[in-house]
C-alpha positions in Angstrom: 10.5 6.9 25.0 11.6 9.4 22.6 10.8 10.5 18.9 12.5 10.4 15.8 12.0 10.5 11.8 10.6 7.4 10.0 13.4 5.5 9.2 13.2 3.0 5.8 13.1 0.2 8.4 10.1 1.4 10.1 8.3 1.2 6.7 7.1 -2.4 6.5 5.7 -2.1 10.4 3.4 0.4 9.6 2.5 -0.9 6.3 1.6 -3.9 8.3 0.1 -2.1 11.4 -2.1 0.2 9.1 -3.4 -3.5 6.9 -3.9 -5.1 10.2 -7.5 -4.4 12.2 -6.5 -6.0 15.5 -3.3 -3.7 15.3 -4.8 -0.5 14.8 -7.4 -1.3 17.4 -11.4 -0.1 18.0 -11.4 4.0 16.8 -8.5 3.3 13.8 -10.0 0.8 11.3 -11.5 2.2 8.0 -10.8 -0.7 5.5 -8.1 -1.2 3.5 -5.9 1.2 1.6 -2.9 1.3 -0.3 -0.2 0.3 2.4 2.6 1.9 0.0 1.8 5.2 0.6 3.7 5.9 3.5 6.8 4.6 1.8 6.5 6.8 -1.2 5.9 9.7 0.7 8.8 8.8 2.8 10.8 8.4 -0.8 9.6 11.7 -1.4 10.4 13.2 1.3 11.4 11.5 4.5 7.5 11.7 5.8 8.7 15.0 6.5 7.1 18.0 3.8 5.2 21.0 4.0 2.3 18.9 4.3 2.6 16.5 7.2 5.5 15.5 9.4 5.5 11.6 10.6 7.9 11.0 13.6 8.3 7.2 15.0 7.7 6.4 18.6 10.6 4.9 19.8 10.2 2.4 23.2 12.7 0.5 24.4 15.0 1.1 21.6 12.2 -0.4 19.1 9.5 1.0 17.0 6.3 1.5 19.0 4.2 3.4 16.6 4.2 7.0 15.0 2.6 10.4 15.7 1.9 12.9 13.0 0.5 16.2 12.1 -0.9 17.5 8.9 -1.2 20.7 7.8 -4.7 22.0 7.8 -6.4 25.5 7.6 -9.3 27.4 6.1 -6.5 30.3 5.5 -3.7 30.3 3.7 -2.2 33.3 6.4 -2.9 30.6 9.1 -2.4 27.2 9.3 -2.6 24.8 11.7 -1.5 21.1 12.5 -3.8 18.3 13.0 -2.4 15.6 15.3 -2.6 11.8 15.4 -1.2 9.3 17.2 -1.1 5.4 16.4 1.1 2.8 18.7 1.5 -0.9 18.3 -0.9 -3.1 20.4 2.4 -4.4 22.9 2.9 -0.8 23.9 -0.5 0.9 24.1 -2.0 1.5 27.9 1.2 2.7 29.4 1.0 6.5 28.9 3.4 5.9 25.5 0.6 7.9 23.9 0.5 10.4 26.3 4.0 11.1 26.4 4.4 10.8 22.9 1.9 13.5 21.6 3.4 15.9 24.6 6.5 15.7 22.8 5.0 16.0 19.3 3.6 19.5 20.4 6.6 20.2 22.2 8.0 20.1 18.8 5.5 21.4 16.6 5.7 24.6 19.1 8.9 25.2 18.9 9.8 24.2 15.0 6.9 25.7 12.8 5.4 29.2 13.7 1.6 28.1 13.9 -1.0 29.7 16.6 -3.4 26.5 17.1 -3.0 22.7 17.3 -6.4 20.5 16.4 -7.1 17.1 17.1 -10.1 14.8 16.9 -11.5 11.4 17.9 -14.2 9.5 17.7 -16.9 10.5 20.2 -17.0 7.4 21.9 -12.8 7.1 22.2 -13.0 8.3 25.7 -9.3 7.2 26.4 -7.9 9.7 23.6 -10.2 12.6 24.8 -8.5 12.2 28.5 -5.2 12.2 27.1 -5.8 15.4 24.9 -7.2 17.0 28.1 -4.2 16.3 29.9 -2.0 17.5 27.7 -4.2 20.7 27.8 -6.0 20.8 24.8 -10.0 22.4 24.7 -12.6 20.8 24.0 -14.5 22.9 21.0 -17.4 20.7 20.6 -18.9 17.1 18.8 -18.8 17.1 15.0 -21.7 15.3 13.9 -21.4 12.2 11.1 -17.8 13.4 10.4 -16.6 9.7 9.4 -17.5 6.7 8.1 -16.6 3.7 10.3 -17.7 -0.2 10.4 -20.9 0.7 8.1 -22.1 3.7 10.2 -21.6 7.3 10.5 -19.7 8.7 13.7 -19.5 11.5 15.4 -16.3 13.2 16.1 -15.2 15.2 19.6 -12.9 18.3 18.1 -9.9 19.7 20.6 -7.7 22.7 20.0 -4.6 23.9 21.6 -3.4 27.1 21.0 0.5 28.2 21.5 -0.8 30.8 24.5 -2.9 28.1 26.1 -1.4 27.2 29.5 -0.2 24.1 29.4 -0.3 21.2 32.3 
């Protein structure tokens, strides 16, 4: 399992996995959206900006799904990623997710000069809030009615990781 940058060819899988319900499973579904986005910001800029960076999860020699982080911060003196994670349905329950957003901070730590990593899931994604704890993030607290999911609000579990954080 490694990671790379979105290649053209990995395009039309996402576009599919992110117009597909079944594919991007339980915690991932919030109705349609415009599945050319990710190819004109890959036009734009190779998924790869100021803004967000989009790697693809390679398994086997195939694509297995994508992590990303986005830019985020109250500051303009200090920003911070927000990391994501989203794998094809054949590859998912293997640790590929695990491994995959170890390497994403691997890299995010040693390429871009930010303190603190974020990520969130849905309160009841217990899977994702293990794997974040393993990696060594910290659970900062439950973010009530953050989205808006199958007709309902949901809360959201919040998880930082700071470059000085020791890490498993």
């Amino acid at each position: 399992m490694s990671l790379r940058p979105i290649a053209e060819a990995d395009l039309a899988v996402i576009e599919e996995m992110v117009n597909d319900p079944e594919a991007l499973g339980e915690f991932q579904w919030y109705g349609w959206r415009d599945p050319q986005r990710f190819r004109r910001q890959w036009v734009e800029g190779g998924l790869l900006d100021d803004r967000q960076w989009m790697l693809a999860v390679v398994v086997g020699g195939g694509f297995g799904g994508f992590v990303a982080a986005s830019r985020s911060g109250v500051r303009p003196s200090a920003p911070y990623w927000s990391i994501g994670v989203q794998l094809r349905p054949q590859v998912r329950g293997r640790g590929i997710g695990t491994r995959a957003q170890r390497l994403l901070v691997d890299y995010l730590f040693a390429h871009s000069p930010v303190m603190r990593l974020e990520a969130d899931t849905e309160a009841g994604n217990l899977a994702e809030q293990r794997v974040l704890e393993k990696l060594g993030f910290t659970r900062e607290g439950v973010q009530r009615a953050v989205t808006f999911r199958g007709g309902e609000w949901r809360d959201v579990v919040r998880y930082s990781l700071l470059r000085t954080d020791p890490r498993p």
